[in-house]
C-alpha angles and dihedrals in degrees: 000000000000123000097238093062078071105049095081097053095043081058108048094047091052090049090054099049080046087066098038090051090045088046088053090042097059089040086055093048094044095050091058096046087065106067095050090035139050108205116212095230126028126209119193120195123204118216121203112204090197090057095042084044093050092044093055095050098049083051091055100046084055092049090050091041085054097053092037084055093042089050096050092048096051089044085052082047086051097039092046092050090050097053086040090064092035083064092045103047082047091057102048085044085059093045092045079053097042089054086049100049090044095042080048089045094048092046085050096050093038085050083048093052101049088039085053092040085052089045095041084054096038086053092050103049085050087049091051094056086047092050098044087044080045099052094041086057088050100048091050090041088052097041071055103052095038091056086045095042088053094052087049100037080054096042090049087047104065089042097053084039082060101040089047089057090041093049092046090064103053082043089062086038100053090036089057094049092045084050089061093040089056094048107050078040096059089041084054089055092046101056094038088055091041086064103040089053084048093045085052100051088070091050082050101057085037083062102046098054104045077057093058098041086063090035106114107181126220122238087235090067110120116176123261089046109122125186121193120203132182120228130197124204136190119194106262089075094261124127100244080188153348127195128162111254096185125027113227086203097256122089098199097051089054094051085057097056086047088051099056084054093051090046092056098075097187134359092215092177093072078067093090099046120115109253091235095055085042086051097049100031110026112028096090130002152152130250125192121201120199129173096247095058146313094270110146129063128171 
């Protein structure tokens, strides 16, 4: 406990026995003034010694109450200043530990890395035995390989030199033969498409003159005027569609030549035609109508 938590109540308590002693005292001097003197007013105080009692007490509770509070203060102070330097005794002790940890982690990893740098160079000094017994293998099995490779490269080459020879032959052989395939082929061609174009020139004046026959002409026609329609046909001989292509000028004149197509039903004779000669003749084609006469037809 610290000397200065005593001063106050020292204090006080001299200060109170000041009072009591001053209080007796005035009570003493008065008591002798009045036997020599008669004052003119008299005032009488009443003490009460409960009250005095009571005061003092409470004084001294307060008093009590003053030190207890001043001692439990300096013991939280203590207390407070202990568990300070608990904390900071603990700390240092941490850090103290900390340094150690990390000066006995540094000397490991320092003792890791030369161990790996003895074993690295060690390795490669291994790996440099293995790569020079490696590359003296190698070099043997190459010089091997090169002096096999050439008897076979030689030995591979005579025999493609004989199969290419060989093969060029049956190449000339198999292009001439082609070269006669493709040619009766194409005379083949030639004459089947001769007959089906001469099987479809006689379609083609059936057509046109079923056309005419149903062909009324305007008055407005003027020769020189030419109207082109486009007439789709399906197999069965029926127009699956017409449309003008090319306008002669006269409307009128165009209608008509719509109007003979749509007057001719069905032409049935296209019936008997190969689908092959319908597909490639009469599928679609142009017909161009003139004044003089119905006379193209594409």
């Amino acid at each position: 406990m610290r000397l200065g938590s005593y001063l106050l109540p020292t204090l006080f308590a001299v200060l109170l026995h000041a009072v009591v002693v001053g209080l007796l005292a005035q009570s003493w001097f008065d008591h002798e003034d009045s036997t020599r003197k008669v004052p003119r007013h008299v005032q009488a105080t009443i003490v009460d010694m409960k009250t005095q009692t009571a005061q003092k007490k409470a004084a001294a509770e307060a008093k009590a109450k003053q030190k207890a509070d001043l001692q439990r203060k300096a013991e939280a102070d203590k207390k407070r200043k202990a568990d300070a330097k608990k904390k900071q005794l603990a700390k240092e002790k941490a850090a103290k530990k900390k340094a150690e940890d990390k000066k006995r982690q540094q000397e490991l990893a320092k003792k890791k890395a030369a161990d790996a740098k003895k074993q690295a160079e060690q390795k490669k000094v291994q790996e440099a035995k293995l790569k020079k017994a490696a590359a003296e293998k190698a070099k043997k099995a190459k010089e091997a390989a090169a002096k096999k490779a050439k008897a076979d490269a030689a030995k591979k080459k005579a025999e493609a030199e004989r199969k290419a020879e060989k093969a060029r032959k049956a190449a000339e052989e198999q292009a001439r033969n082609e070269a006669l395939i493709q040619a009766l082929e194409r005379e083949e061609a030639a004459i089947a498409a001769e007959e089906q174009r001469a099987a479809a020139m006689g379609y083609e004046a059936y057509i046109v003159d079923q056309v005419t026959r149903n062909w009324r002409r305007s008055p407005t026609a003027r020769n020189g005027m030419v109207v082109e329609i486009t007439v789709h046909l399906l197999p069965s001989g029926r127009v699956n569609d017409r449309y003008v292509t090319k306008s002669s000028g006269d409307s009128r004149f165009d209608n008509d030549a719509l109007r003979a197509i749509d007057r001719v039903t069905v032409f049935e004779k296209l019936q008997e035609l190969d689908p092959v000669v319908f597909d490639r003749y009469f599928r679609k084609r142009v017909l161009r109508f003139r004044p003089e006469d119905l006379r193209d037809w594409d």
